[in-house]
PyMOL Python script that loads the backbone (N, CA, C, O; Angstrom):
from pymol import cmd

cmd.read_pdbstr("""\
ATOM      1  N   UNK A   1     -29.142 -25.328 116.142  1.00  0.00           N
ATOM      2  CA  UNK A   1     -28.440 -26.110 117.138  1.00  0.00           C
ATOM      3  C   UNK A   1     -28.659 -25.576 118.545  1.00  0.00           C
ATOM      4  O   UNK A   1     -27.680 -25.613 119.291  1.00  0.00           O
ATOM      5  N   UNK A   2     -29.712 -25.123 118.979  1.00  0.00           N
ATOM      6  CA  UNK A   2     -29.538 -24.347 120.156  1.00  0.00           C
ATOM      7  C   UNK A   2     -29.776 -23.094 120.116  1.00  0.00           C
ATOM      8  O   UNK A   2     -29.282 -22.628 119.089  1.00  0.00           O
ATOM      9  N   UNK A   3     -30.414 -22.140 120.879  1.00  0.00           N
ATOM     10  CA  UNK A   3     -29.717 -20.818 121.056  1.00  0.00           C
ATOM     11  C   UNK A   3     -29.143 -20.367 121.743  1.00  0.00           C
ATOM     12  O   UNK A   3     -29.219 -20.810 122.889  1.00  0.00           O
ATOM     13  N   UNK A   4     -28.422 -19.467 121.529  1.00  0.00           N
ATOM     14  CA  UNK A   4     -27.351 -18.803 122.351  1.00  0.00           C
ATOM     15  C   UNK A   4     -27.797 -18.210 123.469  1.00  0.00           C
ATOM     16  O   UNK A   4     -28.873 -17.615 123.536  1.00  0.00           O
ATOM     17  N   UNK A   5     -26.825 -18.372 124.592  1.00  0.00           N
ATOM     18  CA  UNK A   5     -27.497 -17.553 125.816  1.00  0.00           C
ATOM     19  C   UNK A   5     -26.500 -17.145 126.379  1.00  0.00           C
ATOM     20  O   UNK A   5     -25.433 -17.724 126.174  1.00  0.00           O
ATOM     21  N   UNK A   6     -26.572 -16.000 127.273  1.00  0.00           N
ATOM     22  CA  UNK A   6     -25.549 -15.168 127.926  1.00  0.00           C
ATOM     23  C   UNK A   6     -25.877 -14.700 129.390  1.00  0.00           C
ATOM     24  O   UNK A   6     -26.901 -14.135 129.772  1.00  0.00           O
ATOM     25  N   UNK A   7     -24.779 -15.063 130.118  1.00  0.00           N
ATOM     26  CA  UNK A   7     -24.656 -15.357 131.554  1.00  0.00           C
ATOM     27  C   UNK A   7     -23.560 -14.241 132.003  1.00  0.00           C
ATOM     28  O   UNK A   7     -22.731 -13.922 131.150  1.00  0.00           O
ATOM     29  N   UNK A   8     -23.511 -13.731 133.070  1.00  0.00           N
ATOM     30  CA  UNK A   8     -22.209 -13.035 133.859  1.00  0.00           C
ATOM     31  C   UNK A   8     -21.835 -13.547 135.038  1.00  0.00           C
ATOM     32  O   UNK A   8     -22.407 -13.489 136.127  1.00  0.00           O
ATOM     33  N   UNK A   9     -20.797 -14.069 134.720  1.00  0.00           N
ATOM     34  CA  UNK A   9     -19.946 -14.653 135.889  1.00  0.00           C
ATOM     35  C   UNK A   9     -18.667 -13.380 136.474  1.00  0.00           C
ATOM     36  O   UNK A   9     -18.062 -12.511 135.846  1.00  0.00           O
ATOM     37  N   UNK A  10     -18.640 -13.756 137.847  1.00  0.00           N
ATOM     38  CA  UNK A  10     -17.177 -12.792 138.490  1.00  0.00           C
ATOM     39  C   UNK A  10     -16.434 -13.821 138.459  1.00  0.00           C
ATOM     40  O   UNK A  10     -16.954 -14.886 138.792  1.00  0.00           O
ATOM     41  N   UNK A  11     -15.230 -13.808 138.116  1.00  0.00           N
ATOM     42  CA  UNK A  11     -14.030 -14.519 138.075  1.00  0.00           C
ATOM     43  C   UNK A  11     -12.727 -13.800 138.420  1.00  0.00           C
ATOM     44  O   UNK A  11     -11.999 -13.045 137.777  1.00  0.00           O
ATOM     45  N   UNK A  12     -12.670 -14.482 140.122  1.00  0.00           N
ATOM     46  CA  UNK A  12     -11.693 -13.946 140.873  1.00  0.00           C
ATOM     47  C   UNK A  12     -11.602 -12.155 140.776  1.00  0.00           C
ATOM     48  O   UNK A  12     -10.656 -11.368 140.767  1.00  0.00           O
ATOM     49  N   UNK A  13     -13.026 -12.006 140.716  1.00  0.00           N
ATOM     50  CA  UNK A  13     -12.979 -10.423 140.514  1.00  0.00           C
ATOM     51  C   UNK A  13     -12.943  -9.530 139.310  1.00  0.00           C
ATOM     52  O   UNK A  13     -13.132  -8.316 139.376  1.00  0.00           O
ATOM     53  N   UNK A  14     -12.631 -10.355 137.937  1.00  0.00           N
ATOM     54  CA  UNK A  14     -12.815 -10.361 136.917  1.00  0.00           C
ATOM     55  C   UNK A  14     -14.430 -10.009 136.321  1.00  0.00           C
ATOM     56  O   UNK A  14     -15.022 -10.894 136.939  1.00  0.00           O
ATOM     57  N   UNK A  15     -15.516  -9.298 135.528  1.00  0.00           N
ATOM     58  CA  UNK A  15     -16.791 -10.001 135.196  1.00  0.00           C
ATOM     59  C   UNK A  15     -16.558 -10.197 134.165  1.00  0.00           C
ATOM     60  O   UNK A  15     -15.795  -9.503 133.493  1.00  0.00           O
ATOM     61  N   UNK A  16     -17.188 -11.250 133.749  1.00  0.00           N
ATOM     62  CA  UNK A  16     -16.786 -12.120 132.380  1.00  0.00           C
ATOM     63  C   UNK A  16     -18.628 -12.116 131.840  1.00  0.00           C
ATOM     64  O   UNK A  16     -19.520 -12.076 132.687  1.00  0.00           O
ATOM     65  N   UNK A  17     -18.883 -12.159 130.537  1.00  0.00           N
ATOM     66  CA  UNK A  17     -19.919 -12.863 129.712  1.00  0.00           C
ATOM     67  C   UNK A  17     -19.488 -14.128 129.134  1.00  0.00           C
ATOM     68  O   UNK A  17     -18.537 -14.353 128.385  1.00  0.00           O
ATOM     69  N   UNK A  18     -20.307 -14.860 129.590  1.00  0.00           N
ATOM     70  CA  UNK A  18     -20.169 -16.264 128.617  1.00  0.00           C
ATOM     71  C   UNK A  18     -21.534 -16.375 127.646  1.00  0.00           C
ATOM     72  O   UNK A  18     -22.617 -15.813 127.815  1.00  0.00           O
ATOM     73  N   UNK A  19     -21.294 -16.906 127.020  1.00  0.00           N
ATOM     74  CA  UNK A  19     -21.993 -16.853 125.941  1.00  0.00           C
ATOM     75  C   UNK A  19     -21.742 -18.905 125.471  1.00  0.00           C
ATOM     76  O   UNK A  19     -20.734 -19.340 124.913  1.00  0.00           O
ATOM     77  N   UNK A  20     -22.746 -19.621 125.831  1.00  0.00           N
ATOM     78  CA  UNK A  20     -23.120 -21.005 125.222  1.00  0.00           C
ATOM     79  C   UNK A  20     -24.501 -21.172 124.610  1.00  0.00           C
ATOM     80  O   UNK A  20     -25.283 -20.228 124.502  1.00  0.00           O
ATOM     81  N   UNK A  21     -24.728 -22.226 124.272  1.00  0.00           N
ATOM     82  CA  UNK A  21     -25.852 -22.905 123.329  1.00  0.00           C
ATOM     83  C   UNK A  21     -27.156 -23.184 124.931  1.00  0.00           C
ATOM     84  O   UNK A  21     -26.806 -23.281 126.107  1.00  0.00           O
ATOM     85  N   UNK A  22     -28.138 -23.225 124.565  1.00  0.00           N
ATOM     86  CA  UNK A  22     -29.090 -23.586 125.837  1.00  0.00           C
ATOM     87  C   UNK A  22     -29.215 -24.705 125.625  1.00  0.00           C
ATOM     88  O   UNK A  22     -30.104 -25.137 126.359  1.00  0.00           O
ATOM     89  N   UNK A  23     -28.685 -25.694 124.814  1.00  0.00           N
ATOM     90  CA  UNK A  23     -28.973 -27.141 124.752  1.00  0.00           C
ATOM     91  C   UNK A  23     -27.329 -27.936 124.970  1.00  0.00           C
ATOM     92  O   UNK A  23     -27.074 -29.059 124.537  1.00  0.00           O
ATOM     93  N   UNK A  24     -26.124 -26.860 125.905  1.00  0.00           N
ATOM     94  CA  UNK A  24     -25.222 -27.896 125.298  1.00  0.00           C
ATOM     95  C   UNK A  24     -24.996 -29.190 126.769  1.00  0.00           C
ATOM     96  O   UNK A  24     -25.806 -29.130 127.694  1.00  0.00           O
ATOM     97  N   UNK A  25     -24.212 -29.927 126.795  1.00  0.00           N
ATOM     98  CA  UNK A  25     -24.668 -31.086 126.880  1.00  0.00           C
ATOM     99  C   UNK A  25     -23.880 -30.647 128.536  1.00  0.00           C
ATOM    100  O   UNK A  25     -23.388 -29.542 128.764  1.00  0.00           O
ATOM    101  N   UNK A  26     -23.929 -31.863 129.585  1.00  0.00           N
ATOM    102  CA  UNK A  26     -23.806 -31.904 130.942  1.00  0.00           C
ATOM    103  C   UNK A  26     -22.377 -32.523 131.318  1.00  0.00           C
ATOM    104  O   UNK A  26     -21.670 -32.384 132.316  1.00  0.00           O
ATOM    105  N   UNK A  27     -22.256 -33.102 130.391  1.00  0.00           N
ATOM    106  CA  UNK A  27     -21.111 -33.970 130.636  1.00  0.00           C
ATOM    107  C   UNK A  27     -19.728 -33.482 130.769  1.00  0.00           C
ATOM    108  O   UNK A  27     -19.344 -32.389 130.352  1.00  0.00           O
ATOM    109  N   UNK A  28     -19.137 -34.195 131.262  1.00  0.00           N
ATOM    110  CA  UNK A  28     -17.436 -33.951 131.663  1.00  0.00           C
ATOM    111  C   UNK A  28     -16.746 -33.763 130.422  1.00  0.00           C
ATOM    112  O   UNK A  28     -15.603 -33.354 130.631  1.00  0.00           O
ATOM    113  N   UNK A  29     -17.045 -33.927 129.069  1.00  0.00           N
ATOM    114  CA  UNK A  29     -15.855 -33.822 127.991  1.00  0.00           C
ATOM    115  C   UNK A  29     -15.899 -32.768 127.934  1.00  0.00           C
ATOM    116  O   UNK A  29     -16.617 -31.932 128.484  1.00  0.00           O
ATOM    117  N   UNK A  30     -14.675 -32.686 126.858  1.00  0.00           N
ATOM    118  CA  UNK A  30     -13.688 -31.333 126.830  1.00  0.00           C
ATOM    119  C   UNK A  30     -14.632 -30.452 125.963  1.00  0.00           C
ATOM    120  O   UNK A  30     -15.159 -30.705 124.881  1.00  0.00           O
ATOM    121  N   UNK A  31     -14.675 -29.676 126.513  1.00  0.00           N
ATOM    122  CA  UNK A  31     -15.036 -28.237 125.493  1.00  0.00           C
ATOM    123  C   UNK A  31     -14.317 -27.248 124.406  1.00  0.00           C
ATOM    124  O   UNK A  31     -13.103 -27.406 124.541  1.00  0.00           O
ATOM    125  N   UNK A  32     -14.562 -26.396 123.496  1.00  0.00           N
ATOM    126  CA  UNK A  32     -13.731 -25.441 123.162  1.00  0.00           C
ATOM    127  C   UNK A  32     -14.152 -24.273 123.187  1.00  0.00           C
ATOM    128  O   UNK A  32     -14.897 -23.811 122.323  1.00  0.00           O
ATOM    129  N   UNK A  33     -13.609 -23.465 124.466  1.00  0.00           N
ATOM    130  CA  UNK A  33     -13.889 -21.913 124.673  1.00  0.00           C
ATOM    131  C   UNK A  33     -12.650 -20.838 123.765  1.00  0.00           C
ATOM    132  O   UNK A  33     -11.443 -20.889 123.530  1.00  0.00           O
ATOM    133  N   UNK A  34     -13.769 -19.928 123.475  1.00  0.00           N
ATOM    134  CA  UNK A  34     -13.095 -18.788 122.782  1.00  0.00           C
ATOM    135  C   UNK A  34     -13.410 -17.666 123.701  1.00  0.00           C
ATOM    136  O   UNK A  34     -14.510 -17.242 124.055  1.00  0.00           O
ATOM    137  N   UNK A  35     -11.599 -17.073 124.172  1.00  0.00           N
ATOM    138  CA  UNK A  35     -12.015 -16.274 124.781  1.00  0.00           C
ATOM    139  C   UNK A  35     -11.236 -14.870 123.705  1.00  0.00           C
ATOM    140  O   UNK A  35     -10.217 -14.637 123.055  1.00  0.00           O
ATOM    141  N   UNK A  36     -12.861 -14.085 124.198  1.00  0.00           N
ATOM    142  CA  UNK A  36     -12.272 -12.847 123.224  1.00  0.00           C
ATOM    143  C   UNK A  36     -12.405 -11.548 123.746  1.00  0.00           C
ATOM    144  O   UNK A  36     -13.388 -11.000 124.246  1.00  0.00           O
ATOM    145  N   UNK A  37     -11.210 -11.122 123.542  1.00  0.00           N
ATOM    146  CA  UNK A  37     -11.120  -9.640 123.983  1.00  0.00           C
ATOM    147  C   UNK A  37     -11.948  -8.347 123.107  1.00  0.00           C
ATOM    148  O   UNK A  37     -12.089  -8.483 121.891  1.00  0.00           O
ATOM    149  N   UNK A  38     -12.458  -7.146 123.777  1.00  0.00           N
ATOM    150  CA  UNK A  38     -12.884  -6.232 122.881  1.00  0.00           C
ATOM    151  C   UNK A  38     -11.371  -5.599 122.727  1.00  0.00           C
ATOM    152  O   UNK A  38     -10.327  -6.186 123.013  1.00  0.00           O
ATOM    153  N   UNK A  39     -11.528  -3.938 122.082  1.00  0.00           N
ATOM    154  CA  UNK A  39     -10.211  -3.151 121.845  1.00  0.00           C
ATOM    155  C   UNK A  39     -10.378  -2.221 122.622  1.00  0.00           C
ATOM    156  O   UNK A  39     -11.346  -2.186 123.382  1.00  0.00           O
ATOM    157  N   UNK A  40      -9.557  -1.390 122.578  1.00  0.00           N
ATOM    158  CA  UNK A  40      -9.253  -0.236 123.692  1.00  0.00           C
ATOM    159  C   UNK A  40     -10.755   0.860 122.978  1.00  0.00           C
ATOM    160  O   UNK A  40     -10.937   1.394 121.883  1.00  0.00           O
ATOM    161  N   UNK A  41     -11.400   0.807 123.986  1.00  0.00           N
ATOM    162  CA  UNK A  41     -12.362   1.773 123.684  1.00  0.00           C
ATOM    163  C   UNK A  41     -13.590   1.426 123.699  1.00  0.00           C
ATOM    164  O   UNK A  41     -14.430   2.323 123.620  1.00  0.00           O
ATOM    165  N   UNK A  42     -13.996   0.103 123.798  1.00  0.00           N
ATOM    166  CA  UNK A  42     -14.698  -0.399 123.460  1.00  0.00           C
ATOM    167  C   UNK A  42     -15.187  -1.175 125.014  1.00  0.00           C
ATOM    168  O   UNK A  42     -14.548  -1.066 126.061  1.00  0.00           O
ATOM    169  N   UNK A  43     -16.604  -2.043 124.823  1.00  0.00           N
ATOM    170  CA  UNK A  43     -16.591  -2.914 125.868  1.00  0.00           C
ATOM    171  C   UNK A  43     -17.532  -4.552 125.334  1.00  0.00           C
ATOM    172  O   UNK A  43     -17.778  -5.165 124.295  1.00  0.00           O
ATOM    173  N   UNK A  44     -17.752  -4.652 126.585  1.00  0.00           N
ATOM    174  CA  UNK A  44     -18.568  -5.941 126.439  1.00  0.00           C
ATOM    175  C   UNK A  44     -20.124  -5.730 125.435  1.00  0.00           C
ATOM    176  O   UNK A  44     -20.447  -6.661 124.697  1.00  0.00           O
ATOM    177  N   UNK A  45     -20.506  -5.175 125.462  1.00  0.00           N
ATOM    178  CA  UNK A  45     -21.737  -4.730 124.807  1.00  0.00           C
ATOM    179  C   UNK A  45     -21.435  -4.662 122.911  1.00  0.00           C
ATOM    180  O   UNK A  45     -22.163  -5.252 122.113  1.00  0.00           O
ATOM    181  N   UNK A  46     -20.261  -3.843 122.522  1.00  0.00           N
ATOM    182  CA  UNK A  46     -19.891  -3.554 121.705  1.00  0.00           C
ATOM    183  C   UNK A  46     -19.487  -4.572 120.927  1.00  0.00           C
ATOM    184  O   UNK A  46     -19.166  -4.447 119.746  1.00  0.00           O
ATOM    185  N   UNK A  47     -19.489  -6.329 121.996  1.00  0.00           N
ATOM    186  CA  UNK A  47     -19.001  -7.366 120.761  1.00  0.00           C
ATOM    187  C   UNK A  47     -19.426  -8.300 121.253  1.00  0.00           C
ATOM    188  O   UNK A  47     -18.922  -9.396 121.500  1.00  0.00           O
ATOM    189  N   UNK A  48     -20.906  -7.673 121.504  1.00  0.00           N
ATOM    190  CA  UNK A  48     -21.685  -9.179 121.676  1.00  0.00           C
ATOM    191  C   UNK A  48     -22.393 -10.031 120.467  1.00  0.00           C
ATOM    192  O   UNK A  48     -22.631 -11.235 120.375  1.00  0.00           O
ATOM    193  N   UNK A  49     -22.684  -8.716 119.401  1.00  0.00           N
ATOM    194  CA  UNK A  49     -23.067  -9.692 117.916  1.00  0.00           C
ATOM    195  C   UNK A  49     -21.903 -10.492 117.756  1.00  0.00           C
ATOM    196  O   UNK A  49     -22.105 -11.668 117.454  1.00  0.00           O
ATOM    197  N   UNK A  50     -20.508 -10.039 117.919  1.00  0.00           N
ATOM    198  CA  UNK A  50     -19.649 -10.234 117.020  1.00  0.00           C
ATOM    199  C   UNK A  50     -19.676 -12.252 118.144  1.00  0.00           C
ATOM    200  O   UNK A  50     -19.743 -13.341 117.574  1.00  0.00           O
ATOM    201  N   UNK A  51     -19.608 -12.065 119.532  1.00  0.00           N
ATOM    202  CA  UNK A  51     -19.459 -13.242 120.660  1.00  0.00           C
ATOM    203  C   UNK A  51     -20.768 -14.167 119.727  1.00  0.00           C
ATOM    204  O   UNK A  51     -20.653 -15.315 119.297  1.00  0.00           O
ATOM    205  N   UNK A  52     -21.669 -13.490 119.632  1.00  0.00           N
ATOM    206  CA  UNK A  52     -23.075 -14.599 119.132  1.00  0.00           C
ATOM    207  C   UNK A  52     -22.645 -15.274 117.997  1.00  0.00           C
ATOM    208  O   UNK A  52     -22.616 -16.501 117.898  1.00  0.00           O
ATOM    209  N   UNK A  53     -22.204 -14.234 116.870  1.00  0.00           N
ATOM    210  CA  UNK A  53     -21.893 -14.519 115.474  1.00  0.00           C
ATOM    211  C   UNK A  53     -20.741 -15.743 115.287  1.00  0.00           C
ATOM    212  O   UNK A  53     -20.766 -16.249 114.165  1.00  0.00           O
ATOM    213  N   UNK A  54     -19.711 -16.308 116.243  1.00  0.00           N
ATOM    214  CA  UNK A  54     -19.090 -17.298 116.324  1.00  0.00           C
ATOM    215  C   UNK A  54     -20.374 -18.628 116.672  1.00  0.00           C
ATOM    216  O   UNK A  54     -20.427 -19.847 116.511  1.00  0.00           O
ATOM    217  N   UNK A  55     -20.606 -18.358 116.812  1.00  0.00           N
ATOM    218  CA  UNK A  55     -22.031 -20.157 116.915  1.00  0.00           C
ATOM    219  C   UNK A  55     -21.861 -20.529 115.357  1.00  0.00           C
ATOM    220  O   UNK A  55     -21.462 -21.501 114.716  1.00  0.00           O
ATOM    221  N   UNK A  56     -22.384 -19.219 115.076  1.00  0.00           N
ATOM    222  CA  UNK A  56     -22.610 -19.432 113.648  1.00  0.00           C
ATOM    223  C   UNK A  56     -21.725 -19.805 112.886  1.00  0.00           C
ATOM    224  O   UNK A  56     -22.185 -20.528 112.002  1.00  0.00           O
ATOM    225  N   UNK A  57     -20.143 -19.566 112.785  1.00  0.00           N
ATOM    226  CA  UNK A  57     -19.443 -19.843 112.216  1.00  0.00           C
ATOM    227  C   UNK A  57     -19.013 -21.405 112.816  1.00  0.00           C
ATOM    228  O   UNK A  57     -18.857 -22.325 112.013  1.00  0.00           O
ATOM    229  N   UNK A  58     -18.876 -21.571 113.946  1.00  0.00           N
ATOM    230  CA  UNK A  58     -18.842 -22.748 113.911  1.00  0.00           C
ATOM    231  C   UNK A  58     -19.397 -23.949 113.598  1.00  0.00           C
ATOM    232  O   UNK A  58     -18.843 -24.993 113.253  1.00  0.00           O
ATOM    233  N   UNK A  59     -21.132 -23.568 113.830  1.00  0.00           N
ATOM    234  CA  UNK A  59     -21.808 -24.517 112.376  1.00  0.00           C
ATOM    235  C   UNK A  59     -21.788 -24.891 111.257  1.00  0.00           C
ATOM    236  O   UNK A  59     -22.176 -25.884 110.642  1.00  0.00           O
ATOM    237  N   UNK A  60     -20.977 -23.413 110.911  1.00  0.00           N
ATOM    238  CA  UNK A  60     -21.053 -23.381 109.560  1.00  0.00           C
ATOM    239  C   UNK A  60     -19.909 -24.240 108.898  1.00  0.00           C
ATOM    240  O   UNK A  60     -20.036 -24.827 107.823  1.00  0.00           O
ATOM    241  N   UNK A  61     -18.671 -24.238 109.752  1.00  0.00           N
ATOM    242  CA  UNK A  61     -17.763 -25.205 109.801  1.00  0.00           C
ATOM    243  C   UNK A  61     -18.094 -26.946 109.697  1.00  0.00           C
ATOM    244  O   UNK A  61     -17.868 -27.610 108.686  1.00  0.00           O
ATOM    245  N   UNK A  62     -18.519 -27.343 110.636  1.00  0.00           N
ATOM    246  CA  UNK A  62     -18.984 -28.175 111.079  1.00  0.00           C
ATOM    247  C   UNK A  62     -19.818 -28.779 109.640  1.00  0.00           C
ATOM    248  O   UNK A  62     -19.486 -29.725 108.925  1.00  0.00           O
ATOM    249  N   UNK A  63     -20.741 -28.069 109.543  1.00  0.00           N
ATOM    250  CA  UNK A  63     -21.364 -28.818 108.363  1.00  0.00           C
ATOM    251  C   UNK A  63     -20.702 -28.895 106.780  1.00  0.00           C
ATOM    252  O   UNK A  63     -21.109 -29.295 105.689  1.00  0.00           O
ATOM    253  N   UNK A  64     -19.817 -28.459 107.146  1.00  0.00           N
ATOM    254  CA  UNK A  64     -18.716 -28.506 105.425  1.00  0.00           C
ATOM    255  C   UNK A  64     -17.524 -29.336 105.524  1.00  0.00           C
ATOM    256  O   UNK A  64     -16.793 -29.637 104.580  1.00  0.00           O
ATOM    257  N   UNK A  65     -17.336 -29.805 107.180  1.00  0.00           N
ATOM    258  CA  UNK A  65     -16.022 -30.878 107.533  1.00  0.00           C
ATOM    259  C   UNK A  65     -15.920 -31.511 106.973  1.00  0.00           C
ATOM    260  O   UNK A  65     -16.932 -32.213 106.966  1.00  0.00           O
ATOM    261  N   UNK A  66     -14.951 -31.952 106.093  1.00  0.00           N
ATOM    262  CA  UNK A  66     -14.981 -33.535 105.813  1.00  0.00           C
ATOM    263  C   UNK A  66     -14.671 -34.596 106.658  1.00  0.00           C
ATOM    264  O   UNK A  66     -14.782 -35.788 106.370  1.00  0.00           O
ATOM    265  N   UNK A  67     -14.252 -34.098 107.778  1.00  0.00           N
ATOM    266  CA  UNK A  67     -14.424 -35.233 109.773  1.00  0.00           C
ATOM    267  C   UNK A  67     -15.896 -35.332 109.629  1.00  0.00           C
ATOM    268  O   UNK A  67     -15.950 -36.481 109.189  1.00  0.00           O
ATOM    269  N   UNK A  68     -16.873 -35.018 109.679  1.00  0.00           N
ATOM    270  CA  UNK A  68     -18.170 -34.719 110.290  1.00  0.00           C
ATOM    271  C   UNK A  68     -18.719 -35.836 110.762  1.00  0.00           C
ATOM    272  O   UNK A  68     -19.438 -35.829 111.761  1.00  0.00           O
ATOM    273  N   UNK A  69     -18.328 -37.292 109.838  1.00  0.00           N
ATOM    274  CA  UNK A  69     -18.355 -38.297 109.853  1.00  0.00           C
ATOM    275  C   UNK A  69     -18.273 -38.991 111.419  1.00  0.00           C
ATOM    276  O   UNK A  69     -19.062 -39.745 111.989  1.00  0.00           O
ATOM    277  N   UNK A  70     -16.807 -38.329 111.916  1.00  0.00           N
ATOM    278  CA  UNK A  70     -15.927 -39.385 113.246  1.00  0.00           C
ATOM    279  C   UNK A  70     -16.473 -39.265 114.451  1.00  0.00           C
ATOM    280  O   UNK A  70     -16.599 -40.166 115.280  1.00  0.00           O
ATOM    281  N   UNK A  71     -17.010 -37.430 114.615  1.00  0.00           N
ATOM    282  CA  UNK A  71     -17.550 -37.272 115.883  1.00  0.00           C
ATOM    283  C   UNK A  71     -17.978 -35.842 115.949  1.00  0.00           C
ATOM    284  O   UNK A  71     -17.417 -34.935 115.334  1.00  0.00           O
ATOM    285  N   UNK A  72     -19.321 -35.661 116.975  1.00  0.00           N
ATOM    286  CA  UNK A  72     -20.194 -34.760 116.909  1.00  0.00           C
ATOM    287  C   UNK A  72     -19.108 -33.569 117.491  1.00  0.00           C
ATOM    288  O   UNK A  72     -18.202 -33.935 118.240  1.00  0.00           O
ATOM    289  N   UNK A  73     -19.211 -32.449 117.196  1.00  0.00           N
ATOM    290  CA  UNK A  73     -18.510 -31.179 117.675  1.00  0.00           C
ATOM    291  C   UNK A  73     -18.746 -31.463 119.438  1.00  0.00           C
ATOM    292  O   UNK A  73     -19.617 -31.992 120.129  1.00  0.00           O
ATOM    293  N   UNK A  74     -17.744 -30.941 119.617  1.00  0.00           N
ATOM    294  CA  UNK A  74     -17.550 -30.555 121.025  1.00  0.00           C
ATOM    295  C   UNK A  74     -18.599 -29.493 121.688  1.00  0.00           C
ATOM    296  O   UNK A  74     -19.626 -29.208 121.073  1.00  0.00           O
ATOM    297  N   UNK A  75     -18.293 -28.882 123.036  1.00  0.00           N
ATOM    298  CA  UNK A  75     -19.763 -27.803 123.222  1.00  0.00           C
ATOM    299  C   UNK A  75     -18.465 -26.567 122.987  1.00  0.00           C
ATOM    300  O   UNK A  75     -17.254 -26.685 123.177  1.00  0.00           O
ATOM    301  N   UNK A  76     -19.161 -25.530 122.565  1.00  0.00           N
ATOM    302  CA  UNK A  76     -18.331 -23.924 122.285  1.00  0.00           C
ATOM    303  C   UNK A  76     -18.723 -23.540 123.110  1.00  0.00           C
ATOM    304  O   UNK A  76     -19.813 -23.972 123.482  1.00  0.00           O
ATOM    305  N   UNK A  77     -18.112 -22.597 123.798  1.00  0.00           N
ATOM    306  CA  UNK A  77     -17.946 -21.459 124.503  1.00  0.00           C
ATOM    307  C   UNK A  77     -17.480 -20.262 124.436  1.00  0.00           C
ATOM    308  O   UNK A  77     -16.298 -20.220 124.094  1.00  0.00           O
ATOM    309  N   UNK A  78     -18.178 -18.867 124.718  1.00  0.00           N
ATOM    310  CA  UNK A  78     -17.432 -17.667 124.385  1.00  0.00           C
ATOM    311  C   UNK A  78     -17.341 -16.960 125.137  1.00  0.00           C
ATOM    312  O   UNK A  78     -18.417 -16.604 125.616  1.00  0.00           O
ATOM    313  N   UNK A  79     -15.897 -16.222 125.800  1.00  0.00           N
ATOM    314  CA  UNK A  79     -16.019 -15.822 127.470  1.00  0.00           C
ATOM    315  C   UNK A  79     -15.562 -14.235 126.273  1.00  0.00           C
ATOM    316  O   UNK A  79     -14.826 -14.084 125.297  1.00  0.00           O
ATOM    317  N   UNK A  80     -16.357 -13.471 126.958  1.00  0.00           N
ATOM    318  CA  UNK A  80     -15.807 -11.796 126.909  1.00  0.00           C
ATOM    319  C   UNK A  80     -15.447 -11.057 127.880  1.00  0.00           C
ATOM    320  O   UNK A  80     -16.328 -11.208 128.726  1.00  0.00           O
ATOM    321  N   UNK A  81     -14.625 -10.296 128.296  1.00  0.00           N
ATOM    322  CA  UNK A  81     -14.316  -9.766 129.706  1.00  0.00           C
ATOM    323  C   UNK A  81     -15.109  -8.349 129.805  1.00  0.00           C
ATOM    324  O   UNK A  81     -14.991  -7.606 128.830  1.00  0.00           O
ATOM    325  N   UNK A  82     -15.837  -7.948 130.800  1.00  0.00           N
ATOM    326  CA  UNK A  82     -16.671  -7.059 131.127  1.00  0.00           C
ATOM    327  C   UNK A  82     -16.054  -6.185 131.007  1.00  0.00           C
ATOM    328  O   UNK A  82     -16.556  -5.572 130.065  1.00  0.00           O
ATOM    329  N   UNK A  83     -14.851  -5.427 131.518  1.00  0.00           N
ATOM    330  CA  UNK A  83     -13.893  -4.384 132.222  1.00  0.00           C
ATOM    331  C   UNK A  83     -12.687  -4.626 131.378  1.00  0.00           C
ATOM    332  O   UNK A  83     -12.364  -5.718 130.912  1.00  0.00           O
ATOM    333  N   UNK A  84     -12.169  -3.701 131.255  1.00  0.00           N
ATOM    334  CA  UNK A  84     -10.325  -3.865 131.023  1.00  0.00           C
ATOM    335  C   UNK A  84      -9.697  -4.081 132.197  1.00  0.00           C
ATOM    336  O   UNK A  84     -10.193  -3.948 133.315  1.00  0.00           O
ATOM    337  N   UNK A  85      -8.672  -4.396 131.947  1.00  0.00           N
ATOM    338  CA  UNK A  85      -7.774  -5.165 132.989  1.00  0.00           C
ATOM    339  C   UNK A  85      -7.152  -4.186 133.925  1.00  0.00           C
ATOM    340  O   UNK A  85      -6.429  -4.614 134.825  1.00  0.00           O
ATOM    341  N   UNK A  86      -7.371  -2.908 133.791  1.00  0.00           N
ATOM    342  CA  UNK A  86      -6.999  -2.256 134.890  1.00  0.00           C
ATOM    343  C   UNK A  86      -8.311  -1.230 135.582  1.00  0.00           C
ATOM    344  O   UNK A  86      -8.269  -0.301 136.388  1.00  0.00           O
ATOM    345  N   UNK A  87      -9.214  -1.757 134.995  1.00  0.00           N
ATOM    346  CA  UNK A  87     -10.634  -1.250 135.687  1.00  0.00           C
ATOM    347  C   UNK A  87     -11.074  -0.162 135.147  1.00  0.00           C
ATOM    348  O   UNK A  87     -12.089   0.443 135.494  1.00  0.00           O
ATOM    349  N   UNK A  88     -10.254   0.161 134.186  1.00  0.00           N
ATOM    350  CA  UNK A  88     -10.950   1.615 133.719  1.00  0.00           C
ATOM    351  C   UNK A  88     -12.238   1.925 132.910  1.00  0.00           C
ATOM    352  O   UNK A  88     -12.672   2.997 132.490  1.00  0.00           O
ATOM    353  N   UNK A  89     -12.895   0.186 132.789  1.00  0.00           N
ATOM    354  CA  UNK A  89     -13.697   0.300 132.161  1.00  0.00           C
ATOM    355  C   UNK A  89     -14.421  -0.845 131.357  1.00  0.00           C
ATOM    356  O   UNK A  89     -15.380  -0.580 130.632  1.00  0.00           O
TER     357      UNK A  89
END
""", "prot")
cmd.dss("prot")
cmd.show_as("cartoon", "prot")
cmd.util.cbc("prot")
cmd.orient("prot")
């Protein structure tokens, strides 16, 4: 369905990874972003298989729906935060 690609955005000072499909679509409908935190100790690097490895599960979803029928999945999104929230890292 695409491959995954990964971008760094600053957000309001925030750096974020996003992580989407290189084919997803242009349009104004709604999306569904997953935003996921690492754990104390850890960073952005440390859960980027884990950020990629959601595509996958959501395909994998997708093709076992019994909706699959009504309407094509939405585009996914996966935001990871670069830093902890008080900069330490």
């Amino acid at each position: 369905m695409g491959d995954v690609m990964k971008g760094t955005l600053n957000v309001a000072g925030l750096l974020t990874n996003v992580y989407a499909r290189s084919n997803r679509s242009n349009s104004s409908e709604q999306i569904v972003v997953l935003f996921f935190l690492h754990g104390r100790g850890e960073n952005a690097d440390s859960v980027d298989s884990t950020a990629r490895a959601a595509f996958a599960w959501v395909d994998e979803k997708w093709a076992t729906s019994s909706k699959r029928s009504l309407a094509p999945p939405r585009d996914f999104i996966v935001v990871t935060f670069v830093r902890d929230f008080l900069g330490a890292g």
